[in-house]
C-alpha positions in Angstrom: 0.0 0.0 0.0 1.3 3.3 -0.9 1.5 6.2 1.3 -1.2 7.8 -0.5 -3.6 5.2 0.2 -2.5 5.0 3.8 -3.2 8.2 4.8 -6.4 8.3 2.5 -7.3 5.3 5.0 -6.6 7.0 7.4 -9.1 9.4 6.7 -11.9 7.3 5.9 -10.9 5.6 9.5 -11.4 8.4 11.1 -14.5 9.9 8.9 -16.5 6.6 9.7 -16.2 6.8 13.4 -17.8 10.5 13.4 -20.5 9.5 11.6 -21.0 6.4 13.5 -20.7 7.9 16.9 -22.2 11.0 15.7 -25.4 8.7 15.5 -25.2 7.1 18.8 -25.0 10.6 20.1 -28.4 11.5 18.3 -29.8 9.1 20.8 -27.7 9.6 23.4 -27.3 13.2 23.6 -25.5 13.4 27.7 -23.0 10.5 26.8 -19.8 11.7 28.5 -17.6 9.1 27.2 -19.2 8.5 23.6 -18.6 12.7 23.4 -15.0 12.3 24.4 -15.1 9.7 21.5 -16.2 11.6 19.2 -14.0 14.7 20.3 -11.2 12.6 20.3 -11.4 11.3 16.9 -12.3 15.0 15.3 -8.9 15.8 16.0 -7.7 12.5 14.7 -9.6 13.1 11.9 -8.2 17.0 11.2 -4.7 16.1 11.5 -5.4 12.8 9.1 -6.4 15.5 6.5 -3.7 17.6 7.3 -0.8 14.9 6.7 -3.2 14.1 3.3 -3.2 17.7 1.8 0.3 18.4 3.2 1.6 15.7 0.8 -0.8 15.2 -1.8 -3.5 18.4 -2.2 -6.4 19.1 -0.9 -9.6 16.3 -0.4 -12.3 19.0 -1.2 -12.4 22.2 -3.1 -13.1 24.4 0.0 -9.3 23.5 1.0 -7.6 24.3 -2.2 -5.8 27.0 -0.8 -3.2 27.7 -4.1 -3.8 31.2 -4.9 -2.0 31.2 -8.1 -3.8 28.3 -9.6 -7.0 26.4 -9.0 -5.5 23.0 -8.1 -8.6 21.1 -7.1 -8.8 20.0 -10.6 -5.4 18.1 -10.5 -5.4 14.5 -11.0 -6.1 11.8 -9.4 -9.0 13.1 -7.0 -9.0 11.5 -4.0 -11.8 9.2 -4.9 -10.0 8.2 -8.5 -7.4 6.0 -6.6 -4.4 6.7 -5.5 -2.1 5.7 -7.9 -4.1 6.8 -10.9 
């Protein structure tokens, strides 16, 4: 696996958990430890982007941050594969 699709996974990883805890917490609004979960793996999940778009651009167009060119359209997009 290439470091492109680690960190990728790494982002999915991290992605999936929010939106799996971020249910549970629907239900379970006062859950102190599924919040601390879910806090916990927001960071995770920020700094997994942040290693991505350090390295290989950015995983949306809201954080294509090039000023001189518009490099969202680069290839491969992150859902084109890695090694494309």
């Amino acid at each position: 696996m290439t470091e492109r699709e680690q960190l990728l996974n790494r982002v999915r990883m991290y992605d999936f958990a929010l939106v799996d805890v971020s249910l549970y917490l629907d239900g379970h609004p006062h859950n102190a430890s599924a919040l601390a979960y879910y806090q916990k793996n927001r960071k995770l999940l920020n700094e997994a982007k942040a290693a991505y778009e350090a390295r290989f651009g950015p995983l949306s167009r809201k954080n294509s941050t090039d000023e001189t060119e518009w490099t969202w359209i680069n290839d491969p997009w992150p859902w084109e594969g890695a090694d494309n």
